[in-house]
N, C-alpha and C positions, 0 to 999 in steps of 0.2 A: 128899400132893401133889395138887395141883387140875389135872384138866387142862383144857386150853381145847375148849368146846362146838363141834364142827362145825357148821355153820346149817343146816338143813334145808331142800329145794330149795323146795317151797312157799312158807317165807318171804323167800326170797331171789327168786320171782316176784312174790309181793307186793309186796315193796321198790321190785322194778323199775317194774310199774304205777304207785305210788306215786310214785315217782320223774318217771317221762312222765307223767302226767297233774299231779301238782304240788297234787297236793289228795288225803281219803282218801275224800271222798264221791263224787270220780266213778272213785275207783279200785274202791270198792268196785261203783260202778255196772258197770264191766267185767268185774270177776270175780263180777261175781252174787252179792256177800255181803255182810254190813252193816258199816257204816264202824268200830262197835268190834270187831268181827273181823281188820279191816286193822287197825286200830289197834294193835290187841293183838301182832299177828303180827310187824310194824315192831318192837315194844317187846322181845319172845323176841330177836328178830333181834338188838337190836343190845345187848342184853342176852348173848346168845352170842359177840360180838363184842366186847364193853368197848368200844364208844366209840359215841358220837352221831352217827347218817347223815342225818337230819331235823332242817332248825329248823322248829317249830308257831308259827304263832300262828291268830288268828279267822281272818283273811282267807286267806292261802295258806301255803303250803309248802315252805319250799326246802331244796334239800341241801345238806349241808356239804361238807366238802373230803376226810374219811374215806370221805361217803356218796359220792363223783363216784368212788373209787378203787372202794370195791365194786361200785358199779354194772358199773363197767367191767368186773372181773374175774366179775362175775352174769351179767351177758349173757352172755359167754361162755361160761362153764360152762352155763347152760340151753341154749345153743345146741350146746354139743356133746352135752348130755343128749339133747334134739329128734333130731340128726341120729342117736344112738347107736338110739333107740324107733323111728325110720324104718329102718333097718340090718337090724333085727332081727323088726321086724314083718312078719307075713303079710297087714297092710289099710293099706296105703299111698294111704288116699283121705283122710284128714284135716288138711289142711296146720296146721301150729302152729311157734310160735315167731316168728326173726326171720327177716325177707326181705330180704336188702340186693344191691338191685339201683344196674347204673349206666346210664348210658346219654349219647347227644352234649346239646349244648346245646339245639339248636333242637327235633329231632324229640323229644329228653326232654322237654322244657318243653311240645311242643304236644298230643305222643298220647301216653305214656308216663307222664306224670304224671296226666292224668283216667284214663287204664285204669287204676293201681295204684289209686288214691281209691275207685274202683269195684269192686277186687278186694278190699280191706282192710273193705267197703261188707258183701259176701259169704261172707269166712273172718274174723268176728271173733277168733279164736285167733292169728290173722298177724298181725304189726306187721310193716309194710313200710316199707324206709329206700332214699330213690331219690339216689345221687348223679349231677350232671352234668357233665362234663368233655369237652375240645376234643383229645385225644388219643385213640389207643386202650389198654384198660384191660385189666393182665395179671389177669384172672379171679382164677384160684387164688393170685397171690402176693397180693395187693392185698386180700384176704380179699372178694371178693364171691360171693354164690353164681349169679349172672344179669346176663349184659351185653347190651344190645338195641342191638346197631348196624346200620350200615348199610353194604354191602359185601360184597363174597364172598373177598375176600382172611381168610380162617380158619385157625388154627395147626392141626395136623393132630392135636393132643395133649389138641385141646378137642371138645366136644360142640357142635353147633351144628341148631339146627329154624328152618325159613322161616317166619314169620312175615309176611310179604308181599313181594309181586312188584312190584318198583319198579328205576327206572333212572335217569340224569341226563340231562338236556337244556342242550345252548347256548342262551341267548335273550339277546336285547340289547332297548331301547326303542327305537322306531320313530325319532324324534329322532337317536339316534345311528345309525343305518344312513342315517336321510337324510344325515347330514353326512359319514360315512365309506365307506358302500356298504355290499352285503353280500354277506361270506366266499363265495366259490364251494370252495374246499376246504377241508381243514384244513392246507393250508402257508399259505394265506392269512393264517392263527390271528397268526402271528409276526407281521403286518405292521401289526395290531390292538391296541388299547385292552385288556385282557383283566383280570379282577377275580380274582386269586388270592385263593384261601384255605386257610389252615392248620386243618385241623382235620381231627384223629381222623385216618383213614386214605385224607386225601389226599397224595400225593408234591407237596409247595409248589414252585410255578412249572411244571409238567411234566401236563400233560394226558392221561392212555391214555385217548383214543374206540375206539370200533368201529365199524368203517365194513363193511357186509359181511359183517360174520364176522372179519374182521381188525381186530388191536390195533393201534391207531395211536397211536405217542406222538407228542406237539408239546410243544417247550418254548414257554411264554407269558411275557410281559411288559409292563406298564403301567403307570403313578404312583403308584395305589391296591394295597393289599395288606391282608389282613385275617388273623384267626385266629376272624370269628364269620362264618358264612354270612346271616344276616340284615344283616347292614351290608353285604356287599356285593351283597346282594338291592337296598335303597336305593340303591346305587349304581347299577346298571345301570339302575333306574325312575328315577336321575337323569340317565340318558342321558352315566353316565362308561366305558361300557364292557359290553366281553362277559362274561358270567357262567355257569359250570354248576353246575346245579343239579339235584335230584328233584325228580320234579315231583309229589311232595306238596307240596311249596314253593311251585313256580312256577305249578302249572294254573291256581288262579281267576285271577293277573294274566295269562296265556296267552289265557284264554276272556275276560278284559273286555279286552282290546287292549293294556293296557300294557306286556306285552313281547311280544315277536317270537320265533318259532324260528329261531335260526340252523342252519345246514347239518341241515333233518330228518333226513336218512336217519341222522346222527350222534348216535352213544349211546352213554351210560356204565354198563353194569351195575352195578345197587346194593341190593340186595334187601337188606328188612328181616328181621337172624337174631334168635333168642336163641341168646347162647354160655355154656353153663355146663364146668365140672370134672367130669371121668369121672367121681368119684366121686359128684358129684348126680346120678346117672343116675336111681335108683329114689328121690331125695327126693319124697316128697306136696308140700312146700311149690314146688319147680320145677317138678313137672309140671305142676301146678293152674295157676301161673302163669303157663305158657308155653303152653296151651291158652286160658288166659284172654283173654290178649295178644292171639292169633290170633284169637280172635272180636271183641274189641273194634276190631283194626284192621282185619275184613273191614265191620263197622258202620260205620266210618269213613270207608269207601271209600277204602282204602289199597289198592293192584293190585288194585280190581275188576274183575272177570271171567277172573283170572288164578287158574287149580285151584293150591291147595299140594299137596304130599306128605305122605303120611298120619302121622301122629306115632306110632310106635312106640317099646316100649321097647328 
């Protein structure tokens, strides 16, 4: 009786390289060996397997409908191999494997995606996968091992490290304060144009500032409503209304005139975390990452001049 060959994890890294890069000359380039070694290793593989995970031809490489199944179940399995070698290791300084980080739309897209490029630049062993999303993301069920948001509102069952000193600010364009005035309180707020938006962990239509030291909510309301904070950035620069925002967002139209501070003393607490799962407490691939982060967004001038707290384990 024949039994069926287990694949060995090696070749089942191969496969995956193989697989993301879509060719075996630059998979071989990755893993430092030469393309009939990948070749070879794909062939054991799927030879241990009985079925075809590659169509060949000159030009590229695509997988099949077996191969999209293993891959999936590959990644996996090396990922829990990765995390089991982090577990159990006494040199938790080599990050390897996958990094599937998420993060919001806009601060994803603008600081979160060049840091990762730049970290993946530095841990060639790390493949980093950044998802962006207008909600906030349950970490641990949702399978990520790193969320980078923005807020301090934190489940208490998660790990969380500042990553920078940031807050929101009211601002409106000059334009519309000529034609409406400007807010002397925040009951004023109600009487205003105001640019809601949905996204990630803001409460829609419902403002908490701090005025003081005190939380102050205001319920808002206006014509415009969004679920992207850049649209209603355009918005407010089209003089439809008030807007709060970080002011990673807002400062350079702050400092060229195009928007206005409404009520200064008025602020939103919003510091940038990374929130990972208890259990990536001692991972190499989160730590590295989340010390990376921090450097890259003090470079950025993300809450410059504002000390973080020291990152321990």
């Amino acid at each position: 009786m024949n039994l069926p060959v287990s694949p060995e994890l090696d070749d089942l890294r191969v496969f995956c390289t193989v697989a993301r890069k879509a060719s075996f000359s630059a998979a071989a380039e990755a893993l430092s060996a030469s393309a009939a070694y990948v070749s070879k290793r794909v062939g054991v593989l799927e030879a241990s397997l009985g079925t075809r995970l590659l169509h060949r031809s000159t030009r590229r490489v695509a997988i099949t409908a077996a191969g999209e199944r293993v891959l999936a179940w590959a990644e996996k399995i090396l990922d829990d191999v990765d995390h089991l070698v982090e577990d159990v290791s006494s040199t938790r300084s080599v990050p390897r494997g996958t990094l599937r980080v998420s993060s919001s739309f806009g601060f994803g897209r603008q600081f979160v995606a060049p840091a990762l490029a730049a970290l993946s630049d530095s841990y060639p062993r790390l493949n980093v996968r950044l998802d962006l999303f207008d909600r906030v993301v349950d970490v641990a069920a949702e399978g990520f091992d790193l969320d980078v948001r923005i807020g301090d509102d934190i489940a208490g069952h998660l790990i969380a490290r500042q990553l920078a000193a940031n807050h929101r600010v009211l601002c409106a364009a000059p334009a519309y304060l000529a034609r409406h005035g400007m807010p002397e309180s925040i009951a004023d707020l109600e009487a205003h144009a105001c640019l809601a938006i949905k996204e990630r962990d803001h409460p829609f239509g419902v403002w908490r500032l701090d005025a003081g030291g005190e939380t102050v909510p205001v319920k808002v309301t206006g014509p415009l409503s969004t679920n992207h904070g850049e649209a209603a950035v355009q918005w407010a620069l089209a003089g439809r209304g008030i807007v709060l925002r970080s002011v990673w967002d807002v400062q350079p139209l702050l400092d060229a005139g195009r928007l206005k501070r409404v009520l200064p003393e008025v602020t939103q607490p919003a510091n940038v975390w990374a929130v990972f799962p208890e259990r990536l407490a001692q991972s190499a691939r989160v730590k590295v990452c989340v010390e990376f982060l921090a450097d890259a967004f003090a470079q950025m001038r993300i809450g410059e001049g504002e000390e973080l707290p020291e990152y321990t384990e």
